[in-house]
N, C-alpha and C positions, 0 to 999 in steps of 0.2 A: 405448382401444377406441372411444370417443363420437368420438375424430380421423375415426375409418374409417366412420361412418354418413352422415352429408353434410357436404358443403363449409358448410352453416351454423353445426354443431358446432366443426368446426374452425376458421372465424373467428370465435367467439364463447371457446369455449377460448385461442386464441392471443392475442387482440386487446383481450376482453372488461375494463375496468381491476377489475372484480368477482373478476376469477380472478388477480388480483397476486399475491397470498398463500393460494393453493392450488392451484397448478401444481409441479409433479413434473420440477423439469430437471435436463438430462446432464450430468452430473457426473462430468471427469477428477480423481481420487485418483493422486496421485506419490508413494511411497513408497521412503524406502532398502529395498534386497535386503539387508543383511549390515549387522550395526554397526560393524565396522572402520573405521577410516579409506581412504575410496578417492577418491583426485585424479581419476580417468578420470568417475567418476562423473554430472557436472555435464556434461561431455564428451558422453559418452554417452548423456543425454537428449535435449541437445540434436537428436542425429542422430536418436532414434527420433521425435522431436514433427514433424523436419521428413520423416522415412519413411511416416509416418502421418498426415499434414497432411489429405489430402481426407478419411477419417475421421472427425479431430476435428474437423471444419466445425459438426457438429450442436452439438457440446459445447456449454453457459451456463457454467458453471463449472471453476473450477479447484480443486483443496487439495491441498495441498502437506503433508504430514506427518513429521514430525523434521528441520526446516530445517536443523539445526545440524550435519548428515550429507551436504550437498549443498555440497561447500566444492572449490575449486581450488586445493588448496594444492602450493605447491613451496617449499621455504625458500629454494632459491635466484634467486626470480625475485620480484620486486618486486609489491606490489598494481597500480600502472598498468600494468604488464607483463602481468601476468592479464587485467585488464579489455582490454588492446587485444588479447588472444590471444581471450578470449571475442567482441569486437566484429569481429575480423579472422573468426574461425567462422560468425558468425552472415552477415557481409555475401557469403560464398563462398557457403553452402547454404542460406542463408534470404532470400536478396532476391525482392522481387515478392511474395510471400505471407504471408497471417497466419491466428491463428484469429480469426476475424472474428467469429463467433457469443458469446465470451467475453466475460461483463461483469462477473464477479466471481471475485476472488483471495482466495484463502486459504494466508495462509503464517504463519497464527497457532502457537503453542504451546503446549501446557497450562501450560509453568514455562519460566523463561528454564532453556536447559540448555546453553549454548553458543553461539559464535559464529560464525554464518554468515559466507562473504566477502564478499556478495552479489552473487556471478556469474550462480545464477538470474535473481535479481530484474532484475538487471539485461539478463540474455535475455530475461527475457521483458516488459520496455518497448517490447522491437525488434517483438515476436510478437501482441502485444493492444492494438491500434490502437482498437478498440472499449470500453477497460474502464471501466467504471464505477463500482466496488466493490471496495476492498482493504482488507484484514483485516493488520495486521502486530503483534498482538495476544502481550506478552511476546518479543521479537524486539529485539536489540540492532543493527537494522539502522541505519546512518549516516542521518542528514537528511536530508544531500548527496546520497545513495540516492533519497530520495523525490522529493525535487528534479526528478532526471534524469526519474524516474517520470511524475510532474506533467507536466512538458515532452514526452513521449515521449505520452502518454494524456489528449488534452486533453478528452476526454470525460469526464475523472472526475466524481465527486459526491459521493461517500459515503469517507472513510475514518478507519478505527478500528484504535486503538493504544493499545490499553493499557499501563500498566507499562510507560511507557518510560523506559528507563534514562539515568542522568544523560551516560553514556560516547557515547549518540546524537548530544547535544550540538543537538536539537531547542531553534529558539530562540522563546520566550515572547513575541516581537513579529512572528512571524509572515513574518520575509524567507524560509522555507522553502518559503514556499505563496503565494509572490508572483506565479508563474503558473498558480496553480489557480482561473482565471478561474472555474467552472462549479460549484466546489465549493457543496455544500449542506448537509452532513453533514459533523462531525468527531465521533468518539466516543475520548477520551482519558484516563480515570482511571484515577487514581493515576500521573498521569507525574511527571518529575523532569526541569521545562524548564530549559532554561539559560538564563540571563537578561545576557545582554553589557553590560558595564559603564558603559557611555555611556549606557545606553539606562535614558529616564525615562519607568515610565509615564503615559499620559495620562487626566487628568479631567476634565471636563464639572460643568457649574456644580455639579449635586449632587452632587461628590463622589464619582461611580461612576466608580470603574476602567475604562479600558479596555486589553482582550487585545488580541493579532495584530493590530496596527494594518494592518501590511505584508503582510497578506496579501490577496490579489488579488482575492478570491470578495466581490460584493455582494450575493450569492442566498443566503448562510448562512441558513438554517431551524432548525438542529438544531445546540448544542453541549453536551458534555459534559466536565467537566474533574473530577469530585469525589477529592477527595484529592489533587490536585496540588500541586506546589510548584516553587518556582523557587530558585536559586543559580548562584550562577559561578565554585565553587573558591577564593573566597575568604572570603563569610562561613558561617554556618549556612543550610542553607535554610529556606524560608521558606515558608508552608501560601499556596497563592492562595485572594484572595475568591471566595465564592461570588456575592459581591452581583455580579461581573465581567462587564462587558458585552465583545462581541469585535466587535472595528473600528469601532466605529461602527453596527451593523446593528440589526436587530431581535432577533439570537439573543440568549439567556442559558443 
């Protein structure tokens, strides 16, 4: 309501870094209609996001609810086969535009409950040019996923992943986020990194560990790992230091 009194309200609202953490933004909620299993489904978004395109211009936000219901399945067509049918959809009815206004993803889950394809996820790299913030929080989504992500949203900054499953195959030295130039935020506890067998890590004269050597970001601010461990399938895993520094930076 203070938007509609003067134009100082509202650049002081919009602009003010005072009002970072008590502004009120538009938040798109996706939700399955029906629990069954439905292939069209992921399909079928797709077309309503780009029907509804100059609408959700306003949007900041995305959430995504019961990920593991949003899947492409056909037993008889191959995961690359999906991913170029979803890449082949999106380049026919979605070229030339995005939500530009989105800087934050939410495709968390209360409990791992299942496996996404991640066809979403991977639409919507093509869709949010602008993101800044993803949540993939209990979500057994691939690395390689995030990868694409990173590459796809080089604006990122912030992402958090809890509970990542050992089957992600998220690697402990950091080749995942090798171009997440911008990154500043990682929040990942209790993950289960995989740790590639070659790979030794590295110490500094006292003895401090260092994480994600290989990852891209020298503007790390903020990491979190408590309760993580690392393994490769072949021995016990193994709890990481807390004493852990990442890259080389100033995070802990």
């Amino acid at each position: 309501m203070l938007c509609l009194v003067s134009k100082q309200f509202l650049d002081l609202i919009s602009n003010s870094p005072a009002m970072k953490n008590h502004r009120v933004l538009p938040l798109l909620q996706i939700s399955p209609s029906k629990d069954q299993e439905d292939p069209e489904r992921t399909k079928r978004l797709i077309h309503q996001l780009h029907q509804h395109r100059a609408k959700l211009q306003q949007c900041c936000a995305i959430k995504v609810t019961r990920l593991s219901k949003f899947r492409w399945i056909d037993p008889d067509r191959s995961a690359w086969t999906i991913c170029d049918e979803v890449n082949h959809l999106l380049t026919y009815c979605m070229q030339s535009w995005g939500l530009y206004g989105v800087e934050e993803l939410d495709m968390s889950s209360a409990a791992q409950d299942g496996s996404p394809d991640d066809s979403l996820l991977f639409a919507f790299t093509r869709i949010l040019p602008n993101l800044r913030e993803i949540d993939l929080s209990n979500t057994d989504t691939f690395s390689a996923t995030l990868e694409k992500v990173i590459k796809a949203c080089s604006r990122l900054e912030k992402i958090t992943w809890h509970n990542i499953p050992e089957s992600s195959e998220m690697e402990i030295d950091g080749f995942d986020l090798r171009h997440a130039t911008n990154l500043k935020e990682m929040y990942m506890d209790g993950a289960e990194f995989y740790c590639p067998i070659n790979f030794d890590f590295h110490y500094d004269l006292d003895a401090t560990i260092f994480l994600f050597p290989k990852c891209g970001s020298n503007k790390l601010e903020r990491v979190s790992i408590r309760n993580a461990t690392y393994g490769n399938g072949v021995y016990e895993r193994i709890a990481v230091s807390q004493k852990a520094r990442c890259g080389g930076s100033a995070a802990t």
